[in-house]
C-alpha positions as CSV (number, residue, x, y, z in Angstrom):
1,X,94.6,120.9,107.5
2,X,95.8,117.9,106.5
3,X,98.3,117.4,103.5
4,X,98.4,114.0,101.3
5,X,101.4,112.4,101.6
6,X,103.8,112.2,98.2
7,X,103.5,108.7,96.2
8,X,106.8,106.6,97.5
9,X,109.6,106.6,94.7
10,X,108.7,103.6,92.6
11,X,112.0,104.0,90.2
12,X,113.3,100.5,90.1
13,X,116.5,99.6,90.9
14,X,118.5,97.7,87.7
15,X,120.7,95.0,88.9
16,X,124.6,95.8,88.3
17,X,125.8,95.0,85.2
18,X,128.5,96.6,84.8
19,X,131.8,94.6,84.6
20,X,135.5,95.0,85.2
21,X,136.6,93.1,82.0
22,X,139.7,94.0,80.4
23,X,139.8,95.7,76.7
24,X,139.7,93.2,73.6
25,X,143.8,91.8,72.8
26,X,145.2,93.2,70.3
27,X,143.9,92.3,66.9
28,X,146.7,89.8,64.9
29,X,146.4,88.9,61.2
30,X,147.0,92.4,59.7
31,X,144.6,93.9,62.3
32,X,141.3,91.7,61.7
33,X,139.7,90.2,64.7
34,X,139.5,86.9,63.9
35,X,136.8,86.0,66.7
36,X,134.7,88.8,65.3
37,X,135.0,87.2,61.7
38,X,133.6,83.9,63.2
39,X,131.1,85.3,65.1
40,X,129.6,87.1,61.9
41,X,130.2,83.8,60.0
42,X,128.1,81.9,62.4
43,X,125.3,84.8,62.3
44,X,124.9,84.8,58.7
45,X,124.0,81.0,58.4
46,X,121.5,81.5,61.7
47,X,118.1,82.4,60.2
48,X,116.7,85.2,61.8
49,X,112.9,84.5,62.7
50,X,109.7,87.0,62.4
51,X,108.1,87.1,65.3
52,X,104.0,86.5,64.7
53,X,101.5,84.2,65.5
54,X,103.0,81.1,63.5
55,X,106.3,81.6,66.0
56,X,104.7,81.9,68.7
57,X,102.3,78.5,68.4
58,X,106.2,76.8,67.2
59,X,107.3,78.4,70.6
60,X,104.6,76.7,72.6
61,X,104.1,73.8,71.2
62,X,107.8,73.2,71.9
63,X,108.1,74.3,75.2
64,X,104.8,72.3,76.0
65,X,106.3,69.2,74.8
66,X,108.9,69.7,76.7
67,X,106.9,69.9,79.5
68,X,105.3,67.0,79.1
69,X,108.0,64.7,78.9
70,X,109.2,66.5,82.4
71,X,106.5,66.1,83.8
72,X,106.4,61.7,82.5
73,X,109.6,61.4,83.7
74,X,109.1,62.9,86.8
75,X,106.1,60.6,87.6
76,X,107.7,57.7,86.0
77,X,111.1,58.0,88.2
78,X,110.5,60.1,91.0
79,X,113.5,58.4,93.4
80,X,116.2,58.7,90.2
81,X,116.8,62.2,89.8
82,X,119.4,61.1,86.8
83,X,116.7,59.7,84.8
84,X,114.6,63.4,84.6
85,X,117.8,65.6,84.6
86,X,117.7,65.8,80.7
87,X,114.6,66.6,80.7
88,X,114.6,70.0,83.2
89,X,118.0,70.9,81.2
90,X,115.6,70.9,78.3
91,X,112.8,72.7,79.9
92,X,115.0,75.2,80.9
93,X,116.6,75.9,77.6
94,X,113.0,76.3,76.4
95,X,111.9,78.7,79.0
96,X,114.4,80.7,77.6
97,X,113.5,80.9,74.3
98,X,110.3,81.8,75.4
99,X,112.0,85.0,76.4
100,X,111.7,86.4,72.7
101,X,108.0,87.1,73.1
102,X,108.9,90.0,75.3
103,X,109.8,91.3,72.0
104,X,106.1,91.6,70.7
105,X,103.8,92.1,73.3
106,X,100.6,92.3,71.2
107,X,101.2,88.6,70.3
108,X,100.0,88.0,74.3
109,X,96.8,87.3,73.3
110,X,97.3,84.7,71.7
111,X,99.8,83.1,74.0
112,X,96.6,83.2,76.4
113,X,94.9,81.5,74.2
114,X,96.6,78.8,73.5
115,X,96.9,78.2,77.4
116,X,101.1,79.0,77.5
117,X,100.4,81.4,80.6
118,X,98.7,78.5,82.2
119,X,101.7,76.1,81.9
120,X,104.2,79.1,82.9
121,X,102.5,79.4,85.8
122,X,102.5,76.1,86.7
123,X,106.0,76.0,86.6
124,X,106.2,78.4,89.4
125,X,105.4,75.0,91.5
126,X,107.6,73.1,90.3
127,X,110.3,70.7,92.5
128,X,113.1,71.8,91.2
129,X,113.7,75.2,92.2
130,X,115.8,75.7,89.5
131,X,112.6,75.8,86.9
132,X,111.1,77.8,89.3
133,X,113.2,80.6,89.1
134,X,113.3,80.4,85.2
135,X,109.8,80.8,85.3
136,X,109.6,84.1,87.6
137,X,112.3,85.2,85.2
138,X,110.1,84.6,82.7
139,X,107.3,86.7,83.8
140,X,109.4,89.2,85.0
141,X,110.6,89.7,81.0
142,X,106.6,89.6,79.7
143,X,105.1,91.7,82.3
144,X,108.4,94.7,82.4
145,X,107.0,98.3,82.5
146,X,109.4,99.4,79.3
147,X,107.8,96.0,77.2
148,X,104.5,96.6,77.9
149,X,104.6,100.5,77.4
150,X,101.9,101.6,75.0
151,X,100.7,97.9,74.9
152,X,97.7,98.1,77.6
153,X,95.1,96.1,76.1
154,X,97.4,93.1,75.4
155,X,98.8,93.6,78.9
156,X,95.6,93.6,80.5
157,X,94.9,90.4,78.8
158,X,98.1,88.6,80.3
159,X,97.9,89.8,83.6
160,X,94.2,88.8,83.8
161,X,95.0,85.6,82.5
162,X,98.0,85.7,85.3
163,X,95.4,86.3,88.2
164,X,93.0,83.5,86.7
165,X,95.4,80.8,86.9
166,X,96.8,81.7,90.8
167,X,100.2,83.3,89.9
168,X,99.8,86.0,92.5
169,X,99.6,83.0,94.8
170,X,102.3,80.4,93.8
171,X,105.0,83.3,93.1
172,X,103.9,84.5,96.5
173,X,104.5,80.8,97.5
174,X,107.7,79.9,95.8
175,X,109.2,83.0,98.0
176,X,109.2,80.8,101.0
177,X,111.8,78.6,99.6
178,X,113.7,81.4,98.2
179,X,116.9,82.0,100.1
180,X,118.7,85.5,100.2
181,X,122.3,83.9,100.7
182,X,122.3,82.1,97.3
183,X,122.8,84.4,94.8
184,X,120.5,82.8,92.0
185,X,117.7,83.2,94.6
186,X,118.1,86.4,95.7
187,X,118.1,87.7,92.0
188,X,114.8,85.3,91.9
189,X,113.4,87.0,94.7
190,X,114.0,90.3,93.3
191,X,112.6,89.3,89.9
192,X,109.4,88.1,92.1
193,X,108.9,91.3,93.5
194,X,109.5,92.9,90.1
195,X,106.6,90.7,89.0
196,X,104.1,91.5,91.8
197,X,104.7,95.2,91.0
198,X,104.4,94.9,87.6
199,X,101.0,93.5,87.6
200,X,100.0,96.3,90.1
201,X,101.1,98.5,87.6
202,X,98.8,97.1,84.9
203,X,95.8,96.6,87.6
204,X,95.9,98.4,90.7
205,X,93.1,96.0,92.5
206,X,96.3,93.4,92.6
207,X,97.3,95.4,95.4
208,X,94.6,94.4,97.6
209,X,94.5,90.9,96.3
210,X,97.9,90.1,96.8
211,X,97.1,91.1,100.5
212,X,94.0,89.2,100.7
213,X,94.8,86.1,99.7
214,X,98.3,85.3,99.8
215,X,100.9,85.5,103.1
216,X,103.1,88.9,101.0
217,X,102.3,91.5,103.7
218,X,103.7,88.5,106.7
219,X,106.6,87.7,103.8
220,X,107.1,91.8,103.6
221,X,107.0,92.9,107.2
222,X,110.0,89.8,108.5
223,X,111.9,91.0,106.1
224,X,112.2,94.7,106.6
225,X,113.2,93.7,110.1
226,X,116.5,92.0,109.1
227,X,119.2,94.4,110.3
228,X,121.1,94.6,107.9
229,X,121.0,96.3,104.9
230,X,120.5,95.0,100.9
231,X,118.9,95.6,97.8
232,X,116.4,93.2,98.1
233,X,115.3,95.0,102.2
234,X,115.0,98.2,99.9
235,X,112.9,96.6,97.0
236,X,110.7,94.7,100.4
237,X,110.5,99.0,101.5
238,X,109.2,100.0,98.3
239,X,106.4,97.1,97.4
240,X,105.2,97.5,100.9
241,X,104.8,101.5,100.7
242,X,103.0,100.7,97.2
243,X,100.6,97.9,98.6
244,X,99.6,100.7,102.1
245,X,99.6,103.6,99.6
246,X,95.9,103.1,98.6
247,X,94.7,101.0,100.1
248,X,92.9,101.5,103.5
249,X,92.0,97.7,104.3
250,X,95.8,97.0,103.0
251,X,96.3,99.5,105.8
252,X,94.3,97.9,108.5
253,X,95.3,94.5,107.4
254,X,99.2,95.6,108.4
255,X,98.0,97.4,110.9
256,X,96.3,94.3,112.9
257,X,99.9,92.4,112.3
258,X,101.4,94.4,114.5
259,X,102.5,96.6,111.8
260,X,103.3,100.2,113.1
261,X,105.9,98.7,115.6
262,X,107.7,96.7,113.0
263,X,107.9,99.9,111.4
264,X,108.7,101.8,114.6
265,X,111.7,99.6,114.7
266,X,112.5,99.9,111.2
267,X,113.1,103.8,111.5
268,X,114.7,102.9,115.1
269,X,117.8,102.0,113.8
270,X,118.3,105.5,112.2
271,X,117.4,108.1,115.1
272,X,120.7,108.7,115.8
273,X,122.8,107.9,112.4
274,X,122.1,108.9,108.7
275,X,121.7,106.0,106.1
276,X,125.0,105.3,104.2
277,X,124.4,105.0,100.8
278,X,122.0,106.5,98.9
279,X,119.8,103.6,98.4
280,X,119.7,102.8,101.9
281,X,118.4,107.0,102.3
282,X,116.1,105.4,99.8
283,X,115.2,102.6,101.8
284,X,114.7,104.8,105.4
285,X,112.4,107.0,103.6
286,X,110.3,104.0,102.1
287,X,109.6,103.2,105.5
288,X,108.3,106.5,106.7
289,X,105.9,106.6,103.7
290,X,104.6,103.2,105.2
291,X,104.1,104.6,108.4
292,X,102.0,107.7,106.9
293,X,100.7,105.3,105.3
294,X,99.4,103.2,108.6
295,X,98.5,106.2,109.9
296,X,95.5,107.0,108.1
297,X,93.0,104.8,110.0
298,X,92.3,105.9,113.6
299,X,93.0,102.3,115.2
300,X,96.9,102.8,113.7
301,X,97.0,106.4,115.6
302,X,96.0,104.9,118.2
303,X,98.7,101.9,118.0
304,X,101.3,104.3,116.8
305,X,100.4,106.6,120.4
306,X,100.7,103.1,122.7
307,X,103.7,101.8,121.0
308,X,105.5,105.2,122.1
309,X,105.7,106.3,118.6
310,X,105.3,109.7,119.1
311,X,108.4,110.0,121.3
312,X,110.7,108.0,119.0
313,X,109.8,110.8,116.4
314,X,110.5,113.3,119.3
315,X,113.7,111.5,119.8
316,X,114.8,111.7,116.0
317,X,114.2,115.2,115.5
318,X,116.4,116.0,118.4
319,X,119.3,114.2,117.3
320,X,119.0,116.3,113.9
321,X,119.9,113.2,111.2
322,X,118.5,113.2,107.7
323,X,115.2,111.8,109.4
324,X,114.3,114.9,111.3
325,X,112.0,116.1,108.4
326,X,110.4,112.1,107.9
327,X,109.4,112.4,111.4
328,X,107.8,115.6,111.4
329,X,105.8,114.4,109.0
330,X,105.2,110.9,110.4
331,X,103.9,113.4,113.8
332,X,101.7,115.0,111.0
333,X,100.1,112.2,110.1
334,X,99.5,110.5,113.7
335,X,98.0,114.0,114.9
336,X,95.7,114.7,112.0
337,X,92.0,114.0,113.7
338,X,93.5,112.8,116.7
339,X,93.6,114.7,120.1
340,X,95.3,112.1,122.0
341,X,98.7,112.5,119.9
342,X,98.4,116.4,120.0
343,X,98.1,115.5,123.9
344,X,100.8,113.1,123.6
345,X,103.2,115.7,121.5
346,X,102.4,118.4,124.4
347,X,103.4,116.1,127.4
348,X,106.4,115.0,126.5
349,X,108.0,119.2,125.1
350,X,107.4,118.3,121.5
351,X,106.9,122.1,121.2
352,X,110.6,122.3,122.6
353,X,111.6,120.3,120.0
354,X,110.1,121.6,117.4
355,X,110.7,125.5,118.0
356,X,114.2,125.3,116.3
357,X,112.2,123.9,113.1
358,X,110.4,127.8,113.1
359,X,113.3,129.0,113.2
360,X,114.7,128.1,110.1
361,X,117.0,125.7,111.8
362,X,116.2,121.9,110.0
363,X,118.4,119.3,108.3
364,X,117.6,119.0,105.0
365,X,120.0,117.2,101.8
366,X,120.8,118.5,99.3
367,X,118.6,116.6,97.1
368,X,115.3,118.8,96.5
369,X,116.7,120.9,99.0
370,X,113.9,123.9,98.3
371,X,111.1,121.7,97.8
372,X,111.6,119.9,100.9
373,X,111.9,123.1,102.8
374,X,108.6,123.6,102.0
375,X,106.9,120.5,102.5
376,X,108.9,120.5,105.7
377,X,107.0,124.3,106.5
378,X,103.7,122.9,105.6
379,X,104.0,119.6,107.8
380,X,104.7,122.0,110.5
381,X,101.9,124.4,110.0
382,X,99.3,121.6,109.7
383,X,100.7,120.1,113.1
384,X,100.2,123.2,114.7
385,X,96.5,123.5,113.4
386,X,95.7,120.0,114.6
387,X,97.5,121.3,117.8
388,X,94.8,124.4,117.8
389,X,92.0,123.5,116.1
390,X,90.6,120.1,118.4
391,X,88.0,119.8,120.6
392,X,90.1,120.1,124.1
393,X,92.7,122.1,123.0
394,X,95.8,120.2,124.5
395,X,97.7,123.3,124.9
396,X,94.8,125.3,126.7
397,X,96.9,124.3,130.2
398,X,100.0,126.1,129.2
């Protein structure tokens, strides 16, 4: 009996917006606001434009001439940064007015066409980091699950175009020089993420892709093995359990890195304390999908048996932490067609250890506390079975 494992929670996390800035002043003047007065002023004499296809080639043609006189300038005065500064201020203030589009996402066709996504993605190269980062942004805008809802053909048609000219591979690329202690970067390397999800989302063969031919899984596995704990370790969690979910050479690819024990160590740090916050919970679960994950091709049992994996999950559910149920079903996974685990389980009185579990006697939140119950029953019946039904019944000596 062997149960699939749930899909990992793919909410995404929103950056903070929120504020703590204090109420308007009082209004003067008999009551009117007169910034509010000027701000209206100033809207009424700011045409508002349509957006179709004639904005969109205004849009491009700007930004690529923009680009262009970067790009001289660059090549013209590459030692005298003052002389292309202008320039890359400019570039940037059209990257962001390239932002509207995300406003009309059936117009992506014909950005494609007029070879836009080409130049955006060449910006993800760039020198100056700085244009970098506008660029992921950028992406990150056209490619967002809510703008491209109910707009699959013209989303197909970007990401495909995406894929064609390398993004996968230069945002992949431009996270190497990304730098979690600056805060600008470490929204850049959320936003990059983002991205790489988001074009999973539209094509699912991305997932392999991004594996195959760029250095993400290597980018992925150092940093879920930073101790300490951040948004952007959670968000590394949840594109990893998306790129193992489905994907069995993903899964022997990480497996082969050495995978299993980074994750080993991951869940390490939580055998004997609970996770603080909720999105760390979030995080610590991530990482037991990941292992399930791993553990679907025999050559990761058999790593996950040799790198002692079956007693750290032992170990957890004896100390009775929010993890006990994770582990169970991490043992679930690693015994499943496997006789040496359910030998492995025997030897070291995980029987012991999992009698209270039978007994009604398991940690569960509060969170889906019912449904977890059961899931929690099931793992344990299936375990049992692969216990029982192999070929050498491990338990025929006792």
């Amino acid at each position: 009996m062997n149960y699939p494992m749930d899909p990992p929670i793919q909410n995404k996390r929103k950056r903070d917006d929120s504020s703590d800035s204090p109420p308007p002043a009082s209004f003067a003047n008999g009551g009117v606001d007169l910034s509010l007065l000027e701000a209206l002023e100033k809207a009424q004499h700011t045409p508002v434009e349509t957006l179709d296809l004639k904005t969109v080639k205004k849009l491009a043609l700007s930004f690529e001439r923009r680009l262009n006189a970067n790009t001289a300038a660059r090549l013209k005065y590459p030692d005298q940064p003052d002389k292309f500064a202008d320039s890359e201020m400019e570039l940037h203030d059209e990257l962001q007015k390239l932002k509207i589009l995300a406003g009309a996402p059936e117009l992506y066709p014909d950005l494609v066409s007029l070879g836009t996504v080409n130049s955006i993605t060449g910006l993800l190269n760039h020198d100056n980091s700085d244009i970098a980062i506008d660029a992921v942004t950028l992406l990150q805008d056209l490619t967002d699950a809510d703008v491209i809802e109910d707009n699959d053909e013209p989303a197909q048609v970007l990401v495909d175009a995406l894929i064609e000219n390398n993004a996968v591979e230069l945002l992949v690329q431009n996270l190497a020089r990304l730098n979690d202690s600056d805060q600008d970067e470490s929204a850049a390397i959320y936003n990059t993420l983002s991205t790489i999800e988001n074009l999973i989302e539209v094509k699912p063969s991305v997932s392999e892709l991004v594996c195959e031919k760029t250095k993400l899984l290597k980018w992925l596995q150092a940093r879920i093995k930073v101790r300490e704990f951040d948004s952007n370790k959670q968000y590394a969690s949840e594109i990893l359990a998306i790129l193992l979910q489905n994907s069995t050479a993903n899964q022997k690819r990480f497996g082969q890195m050495n995978g299993v024990d980074t994750l080993l160590q991951a869940v390490a740090m939580y055998k004997s304390r609970d996770p603080k916050t909720g999105d760390e919970e979030e995080m610590v679960e991530n990482f037991f999908d990941c292992l399930c994950c791993l553990l679907m091709p025999l050559e990761n049992k058999e790593r996950f048996v040799k790198a002692e994996g079956v007693e750290l999950m032992i170990i957890i559910m004896n100390q009775k932490k929010s993890c006990y149920g994770s582990a169970i079903r991490a043992l679930d996974f690693a015994m499943t067609n496997y006789p040496p685990a359910c030998e492995r389980f025997v030897d070291v009185m995980g029987l012991k250890t999992a009698f209270p579990a039978f007994m009604g006697k398991i940690p569960l939140s509060k969170k889906n506390k019912k449904r977890n119950r059961e899931e929690f029953e099931e793992r344990l019946i299936s375990l049992i079975a692969s216990l029982l039904g192999k070929k050498g019944n491990p338990l025929q000596n006792y």
